[in-house]
C-alpha positions in Angstrom: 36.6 44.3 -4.1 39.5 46.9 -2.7 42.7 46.0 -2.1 42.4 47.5 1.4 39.7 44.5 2.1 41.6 41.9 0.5 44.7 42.5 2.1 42.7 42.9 5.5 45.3 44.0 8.3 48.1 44.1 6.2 47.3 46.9 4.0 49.0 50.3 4.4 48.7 53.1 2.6 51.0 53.9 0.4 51.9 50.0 -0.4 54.7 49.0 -3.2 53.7 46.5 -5.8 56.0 44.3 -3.8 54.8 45.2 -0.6 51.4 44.1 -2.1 52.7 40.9 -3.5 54.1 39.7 -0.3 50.8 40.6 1.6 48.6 38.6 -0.7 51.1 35.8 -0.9 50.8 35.3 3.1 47.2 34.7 2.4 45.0 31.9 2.0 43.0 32.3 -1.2 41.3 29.6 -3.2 42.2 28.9 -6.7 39.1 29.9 -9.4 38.5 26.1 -10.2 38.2 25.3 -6.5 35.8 28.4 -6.7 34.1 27.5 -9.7 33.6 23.9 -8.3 32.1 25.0 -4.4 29.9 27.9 -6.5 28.1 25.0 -8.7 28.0 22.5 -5.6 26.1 25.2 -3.6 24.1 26.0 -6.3 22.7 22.5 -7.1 22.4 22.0 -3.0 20.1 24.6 -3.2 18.3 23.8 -6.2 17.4 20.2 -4.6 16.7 21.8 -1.1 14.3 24.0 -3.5 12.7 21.0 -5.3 12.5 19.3 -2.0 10.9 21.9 -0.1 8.1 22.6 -2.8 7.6 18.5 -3.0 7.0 18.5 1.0 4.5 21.6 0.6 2.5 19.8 -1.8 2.6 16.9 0.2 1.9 18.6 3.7 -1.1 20.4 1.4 -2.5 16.9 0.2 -2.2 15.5 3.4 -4.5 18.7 4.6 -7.0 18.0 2.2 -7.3 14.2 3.1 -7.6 15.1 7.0 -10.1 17.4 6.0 -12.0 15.0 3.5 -12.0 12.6 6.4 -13.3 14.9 9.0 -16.1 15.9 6.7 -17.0 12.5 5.9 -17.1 11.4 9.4 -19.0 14.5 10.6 -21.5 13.8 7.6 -22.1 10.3 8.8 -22.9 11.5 12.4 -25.4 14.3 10.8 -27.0 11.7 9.0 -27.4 9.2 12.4 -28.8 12.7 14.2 -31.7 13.3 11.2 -32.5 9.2 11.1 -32.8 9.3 14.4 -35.2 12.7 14.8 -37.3 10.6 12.1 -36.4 12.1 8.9 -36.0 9.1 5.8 -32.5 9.3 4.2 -34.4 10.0 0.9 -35.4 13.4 2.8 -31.8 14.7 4.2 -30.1 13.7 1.4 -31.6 16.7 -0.4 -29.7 18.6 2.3 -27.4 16.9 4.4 -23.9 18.7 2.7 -25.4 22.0 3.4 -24.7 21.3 7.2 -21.9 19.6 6.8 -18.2 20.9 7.2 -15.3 20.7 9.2 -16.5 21.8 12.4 -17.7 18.9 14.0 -20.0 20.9 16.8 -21.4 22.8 14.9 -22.4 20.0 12.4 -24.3 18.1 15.2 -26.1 21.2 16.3 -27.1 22.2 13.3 -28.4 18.2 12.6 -30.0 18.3 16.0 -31.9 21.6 15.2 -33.0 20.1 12.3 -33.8 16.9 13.5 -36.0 19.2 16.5 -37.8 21.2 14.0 -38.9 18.1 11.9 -40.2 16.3 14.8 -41.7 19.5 16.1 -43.6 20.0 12.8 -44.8 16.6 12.6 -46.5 16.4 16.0 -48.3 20.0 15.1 -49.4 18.4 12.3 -50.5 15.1 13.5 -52.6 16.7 15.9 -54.1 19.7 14.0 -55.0 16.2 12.0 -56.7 14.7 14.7 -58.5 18.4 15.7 -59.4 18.5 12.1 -61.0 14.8 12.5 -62.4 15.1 15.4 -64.5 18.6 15.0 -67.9 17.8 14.1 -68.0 14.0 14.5 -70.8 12.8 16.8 -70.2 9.2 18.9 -71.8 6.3 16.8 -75.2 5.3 18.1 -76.5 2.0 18.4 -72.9 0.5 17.1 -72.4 -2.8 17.5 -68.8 -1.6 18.7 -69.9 -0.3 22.0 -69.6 -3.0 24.5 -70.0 -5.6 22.1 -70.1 -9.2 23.7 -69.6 -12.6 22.6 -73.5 -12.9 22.7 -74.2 -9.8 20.8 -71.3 -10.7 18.1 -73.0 -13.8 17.5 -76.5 -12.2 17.1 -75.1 -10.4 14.3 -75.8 -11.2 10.9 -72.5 -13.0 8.8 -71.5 -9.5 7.1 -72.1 -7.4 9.8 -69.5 -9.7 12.0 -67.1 -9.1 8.8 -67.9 -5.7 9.1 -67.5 -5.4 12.9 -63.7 -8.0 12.4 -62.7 -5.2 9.9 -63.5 -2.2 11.7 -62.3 -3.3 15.2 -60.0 -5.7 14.9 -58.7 -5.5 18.7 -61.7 -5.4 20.2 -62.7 -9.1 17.7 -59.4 -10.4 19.2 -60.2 -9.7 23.0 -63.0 -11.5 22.2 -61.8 -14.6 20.2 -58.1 -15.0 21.2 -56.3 -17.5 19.1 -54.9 -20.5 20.7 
């Protein structure tokens, strides 16, 4: 530091040792221990404002972590109602539920529903190309016991063809015999 900016106003050029020692003696300045003291106050202050500051990041960052652990959570539960309900078992979307699952709740349920669409989709082409499959080539039974079969006829029957005709149409045997 130069005089000139310690002495601020007061300095002149040119200045006497004694002019200099009366300027500096009108000031104000602070003794070393005083200085000493105030440095190492400041410097633990900031130290702790330091420590405190990392120990609210890390617990702003946890706090993250927890909202986001919740949000996935609940948006995995919701996924999982969509798929039960579009028919799939849970043994079936467990396999891969947490591959549609994340933080954006939207999207999460659209992707579920998609899913959920597709499975349902797939099952009803497949239940019927079953049915197609079944039904090509299969001629009406003739002379079955089925067709129109009365309380008369049923009782013409012999004992395991009326086991046979209880088995096969077990409707049809209740129409005729309701229980009481």
């Amino acid at each position: 530091m130069e005089l000139k900016d310690l002495l601020g106003a007061d300095y002149k050029e040119g200045m006497t040792a004694e002019e200099i020692a009366e300027a500096i003696a009108t000031k104000n300045f602070v003794s070393k221990d005083v200085f000493d003291k105030t440095a190492s106050d400041l410097a633990s202050v900031k130290k702790a404002s330091k420590t405190h500051e990392t120990d609210l990041a890390s617990q702003l960052e946890a706090q993250r972590q927890q909202i986001e652990q919740l949000t996935i959570s609940g948006n995995r539960h919701e996924a999982a109602r969509i798929l039960s309900d579009g028919g799939i078992s849970k043994e079936a979307y467990d396999t891969f539920i947490d591959q549609i699952v994340g933080t954006d709740a939207e999207k999460t349920a659209a992707t579920a529903t998609a899913i959920a669409a597709a499975f349902k989709a797939y099952g009803t082409a497949t239940a019927n190309k079953v049915k197609a499959d079944l039904a090509t080539g299969m001629k009406a039974p003739s002379g079955s016991p089925s067709q129109g079969m009365t309380k008369d006829a049923f009782m013409k029957l012999t004992f395991p063809e009326q086991v046979k005709f209880k088995t096969e149409n077990p409707n049809e045997y209740a129409a005729m015999f309701p229980k009481s």
